[in-house]
N, C-alpha and C positions, 0 to 999 in steps of 0.2 A: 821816231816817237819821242816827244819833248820828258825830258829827266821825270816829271812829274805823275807820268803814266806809265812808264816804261818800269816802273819794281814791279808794278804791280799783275803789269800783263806776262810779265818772265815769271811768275810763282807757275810750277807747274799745274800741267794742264787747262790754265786762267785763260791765254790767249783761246783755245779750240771751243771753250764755253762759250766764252762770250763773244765771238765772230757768228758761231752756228745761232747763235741765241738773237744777234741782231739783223742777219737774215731773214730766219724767221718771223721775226716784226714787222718787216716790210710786208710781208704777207698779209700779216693780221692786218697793217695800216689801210692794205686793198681794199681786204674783204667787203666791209658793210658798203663801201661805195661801188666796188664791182658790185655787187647784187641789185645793186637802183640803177646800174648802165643795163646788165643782162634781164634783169623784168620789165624795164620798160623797154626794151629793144623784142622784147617776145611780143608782152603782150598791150605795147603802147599805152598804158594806164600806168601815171605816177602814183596812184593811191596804191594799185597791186605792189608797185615795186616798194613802196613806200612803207606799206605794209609787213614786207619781208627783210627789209632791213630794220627795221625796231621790233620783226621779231627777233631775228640774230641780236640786236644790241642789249636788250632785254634778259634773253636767256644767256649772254655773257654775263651780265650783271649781276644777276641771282646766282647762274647754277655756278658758277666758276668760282665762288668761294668754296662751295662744297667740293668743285673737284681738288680745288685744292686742297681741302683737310684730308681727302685720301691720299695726296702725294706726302703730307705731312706723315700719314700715317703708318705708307706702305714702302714712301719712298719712290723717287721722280724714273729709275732706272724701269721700275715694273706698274705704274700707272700711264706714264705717257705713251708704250704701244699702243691702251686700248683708248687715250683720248684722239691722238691725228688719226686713229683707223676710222672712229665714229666718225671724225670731222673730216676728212677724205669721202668717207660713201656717205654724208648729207649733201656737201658742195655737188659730187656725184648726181646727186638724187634733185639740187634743185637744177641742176644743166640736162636733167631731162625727161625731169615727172612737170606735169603738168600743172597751171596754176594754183590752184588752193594744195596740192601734195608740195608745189616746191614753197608756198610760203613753210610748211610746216618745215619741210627738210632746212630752211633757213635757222629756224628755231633751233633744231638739231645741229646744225652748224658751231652757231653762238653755243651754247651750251658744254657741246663738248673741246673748243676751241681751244689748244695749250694756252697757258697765260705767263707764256716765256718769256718778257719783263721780268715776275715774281722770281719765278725759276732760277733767271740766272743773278738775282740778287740776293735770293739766297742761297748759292755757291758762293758769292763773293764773300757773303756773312763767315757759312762755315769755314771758307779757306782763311780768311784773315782775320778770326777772330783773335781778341785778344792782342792787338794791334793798331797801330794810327791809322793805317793805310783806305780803310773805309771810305772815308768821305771822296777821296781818288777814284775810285773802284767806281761809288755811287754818281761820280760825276760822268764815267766812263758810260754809264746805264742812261743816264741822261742825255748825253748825247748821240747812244743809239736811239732812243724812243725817240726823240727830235727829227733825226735824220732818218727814221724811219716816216713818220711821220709829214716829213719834207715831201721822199722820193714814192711815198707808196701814193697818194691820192693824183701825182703829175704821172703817173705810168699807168693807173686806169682811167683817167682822161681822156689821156692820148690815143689810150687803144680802143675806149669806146665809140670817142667821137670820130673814129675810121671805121667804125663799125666790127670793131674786135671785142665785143663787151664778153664773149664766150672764150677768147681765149686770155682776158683780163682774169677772170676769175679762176680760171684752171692755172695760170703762173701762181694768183697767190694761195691756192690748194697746195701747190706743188712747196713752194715755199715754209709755208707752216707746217706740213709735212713733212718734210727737208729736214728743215731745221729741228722740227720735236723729235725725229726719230734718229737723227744725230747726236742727239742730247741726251737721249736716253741710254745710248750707246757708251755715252763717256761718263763708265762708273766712279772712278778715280775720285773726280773732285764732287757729286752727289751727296750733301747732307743724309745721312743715315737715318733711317725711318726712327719713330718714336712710337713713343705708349700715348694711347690715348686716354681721355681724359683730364688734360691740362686748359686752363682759363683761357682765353684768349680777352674776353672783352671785361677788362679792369679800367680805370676811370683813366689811367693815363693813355690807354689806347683810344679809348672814345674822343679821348680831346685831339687826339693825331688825328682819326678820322674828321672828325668836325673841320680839323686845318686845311686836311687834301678837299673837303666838301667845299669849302672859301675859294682855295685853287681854283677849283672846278667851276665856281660861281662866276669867276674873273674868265676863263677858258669862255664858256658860253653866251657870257655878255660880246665880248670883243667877235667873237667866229660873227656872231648874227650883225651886228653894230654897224662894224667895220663895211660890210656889204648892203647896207642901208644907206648907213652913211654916205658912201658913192653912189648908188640908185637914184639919193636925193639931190645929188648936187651936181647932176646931170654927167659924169663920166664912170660907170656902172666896171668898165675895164679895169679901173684902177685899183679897183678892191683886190686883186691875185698879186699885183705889184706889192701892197703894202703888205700881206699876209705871210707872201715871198720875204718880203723885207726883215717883217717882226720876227719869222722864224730863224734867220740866218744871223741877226743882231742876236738869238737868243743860246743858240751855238756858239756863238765866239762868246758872250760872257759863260756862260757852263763849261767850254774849253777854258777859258783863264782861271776860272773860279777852282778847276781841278788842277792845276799847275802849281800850286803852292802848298804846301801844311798850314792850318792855321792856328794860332793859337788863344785867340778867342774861345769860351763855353760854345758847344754849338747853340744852346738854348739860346743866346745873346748875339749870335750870329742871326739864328732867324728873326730876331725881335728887330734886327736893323734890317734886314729884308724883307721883313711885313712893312715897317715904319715907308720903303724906300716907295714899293712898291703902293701902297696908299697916299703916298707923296704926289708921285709923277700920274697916277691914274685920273688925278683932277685936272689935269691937261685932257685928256680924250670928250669931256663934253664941252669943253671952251673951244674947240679946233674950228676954224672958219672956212679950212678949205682943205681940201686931197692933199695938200703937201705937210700943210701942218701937222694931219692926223698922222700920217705916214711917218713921220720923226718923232709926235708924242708913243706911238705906237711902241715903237721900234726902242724909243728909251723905257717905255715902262717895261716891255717885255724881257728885259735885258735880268730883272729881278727873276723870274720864271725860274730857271734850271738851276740857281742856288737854293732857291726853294725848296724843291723838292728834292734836291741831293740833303739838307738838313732835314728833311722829313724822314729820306730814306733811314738816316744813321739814329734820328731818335726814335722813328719806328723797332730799328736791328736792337737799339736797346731797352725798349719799354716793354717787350714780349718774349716771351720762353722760347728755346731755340727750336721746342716739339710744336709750336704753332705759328715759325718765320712765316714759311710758304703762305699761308692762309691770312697771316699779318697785311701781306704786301701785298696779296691779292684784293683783301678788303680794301686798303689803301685807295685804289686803281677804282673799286666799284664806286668810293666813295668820292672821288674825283668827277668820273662821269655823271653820277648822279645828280651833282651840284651842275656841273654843264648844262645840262637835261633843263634842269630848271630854271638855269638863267637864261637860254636860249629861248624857253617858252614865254617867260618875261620877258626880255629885252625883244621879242618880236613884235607883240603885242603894243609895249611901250614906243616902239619905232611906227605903227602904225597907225597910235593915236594920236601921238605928242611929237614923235619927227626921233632920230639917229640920237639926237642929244641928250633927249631925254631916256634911251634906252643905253646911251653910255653912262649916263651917271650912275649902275650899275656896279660898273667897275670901279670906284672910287669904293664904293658900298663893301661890296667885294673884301679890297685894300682891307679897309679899316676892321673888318671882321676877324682878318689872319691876323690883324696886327692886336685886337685885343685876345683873341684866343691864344695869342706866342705869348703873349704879357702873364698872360694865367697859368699858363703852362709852368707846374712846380717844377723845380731847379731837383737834380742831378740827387 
């Protein structure tokens, strides 16, 4: 482990957090895709299955802030039993209740689903607070959600399209259960419950969120785009190569970007990572062909997991440490949400106007973070 990660994973009990915590991820990364291999492998209807993965995403999105104020409130050792029990007998419940029961038990899935990203950044918060070492830590988190996010959608894939979509979904039950109830277990490094009744949404939290919503903007232009983009230009394969590509380009800058201390303001760290990132995105609707997009892709994505490791550390400091858990979990809603919505535009726009005109999105996107960093008061 390179000098740069290596303090921070030796604090004790840092490494057994955050190993079980990024296990688990892979789970969650399963999930909502396991559910669209396993209902339409039941009941051959993409709308059924279609239907029960946005309801799981949906009731992530809502109810997972609130479970987070209870962990905030009660504390992660004694709320995560009864969230993987829930979300254990839902996955349960849609692998063998029947159509309209298992959309519902989806819902109950999403809902009670740990939201082990938060979790384990806010351990990282409590253990090193008061210290440089953060932005390390937060890039650590970043490239588990990446690399979760790599390995979880290529391993129910593979196991659907062999017709495993039932035991795709039970691995990543098993996982997110795994992992939350390992977590739970390891009281040591667990932020200590608090008193409720503390702010959570003060204007410089709102403008965090608006930043992770820009993210999100940029995430769901490019998922849809990207796979247009090759639809239209007659090699429909080539869109998992580039996506492969952008994510693995986006790991090694997150790995370098965590290798160093910096000493730049973080606020002027992300103001040159919106700028960069707004830069390189006006390449993705000029691309003429699969190879070009594949390298514009693959540089613009490279801003990605600095991003968000500066989000994470302004996030850890613009909120009270009785409402991290639920800070970071907003964060995450607030990133999907913006996906949600650019993927519903950039679809539309790809279908009217052609790939091009639903990438320039992503410049849109850029430019949004990069004035909302600029507005973002200083320290």
């Amino acid at each position: 482990m390179p000098s740069g990660y290596r303090p921070v994973l030796r604090r004790p009990g840092a490494a057994a957090f955050f190993f079980t915590a990024a296990a688990g991820r892979v789970g969650i990364a399963m999930t909502g895709l396991g559910l669209l291999w396993l209902l339409h492998a039941r009941t051959g209807s993409y709308g059924t299955a279609g239907l029960a993965t946005a309801g799981f995403a949906l009731a992530e999105a809502g109810l997972g802030p609130q479970v987070a104020r209870l962990v905030d409130r009660f504390g992660q050792p004694r709320v995560l039993p009864f969230s993987v029990a829930v979300h254990g007998v839902a996955v349960a419940g849609v692998l063998t209740a029947p159509s309209p029961a298992a959309i519902a038990f989806a819902a109950c899935a999403g809902a009670a689903v740990p939201q082990l990203g938060a979790l384990s950044a806010a351990r990282w918060a409590h253990l090193l607070r008061e210290t440089d070492a953060l932005p390390a830590a937060f890039s650590l988190e970043s490239l588990a959600n990446a690399t979760a996010f790599l390995l979880g959608p290529v391993l129910v894939t593979a196991l659907g399209a062999a017709g495993f979509a039932a035991v795709a979904s039970t691995l990543a039950a098993a996982l997110v259960v795994g992992g939350g109830a390992a977590l739970a277990a390891q009281r040591r490094t667990a932020p200590p419950p608090s008193r409720p009744g503390r702010s959570l949404f003060r204007p410089r939290f709102v403008r965090l969120a608006l930043l992770n919503l820009a993210v999100g903007l940029y995430f769901g232009t490019v998922g849809v785009s990207v796979s247009a983009f090759a639809t239209e230009h007659g090699v429909p394969g080539a869109a998992t190569p580039m996506v492969a590509a952008a994510s693995i380009g986006g790991l090694v800058s997150g790995w370098c970007y965590g290798l160093r201390r910096h000493r730049v303001p973080v606020r002027l760290q992300l103001v040159a990572a919106a700028a960069y990132l707004a830069g390189t995105a006006f390449l993705l609707p000029l691309a003429p062909s699969a190879l070009w997009l594949g390298a514009a892709v693959v540089v613009t994505e490279a801003a990605i997991p600095p991003t968000l490791v500066l989000l994470n550390v302004l996030t850890e400091t613009a909120v009270d440490p009785a409402v991290r858990t639920q800070a970071f979990t907003w964060k995450n809603s607030a990133s999907a949400a913006g996906s949600a919505v650019a993927a519903f535009a950039a679809g539309h726009l790809a279908d009217a106007l052609g790939a091009s005109a639903a990438f320039a999105l992503a410049p849109a996107a850029g430019l949004a973070l990069l004035v909302l960093a600029l507005a973002l008061p200083s320290e």
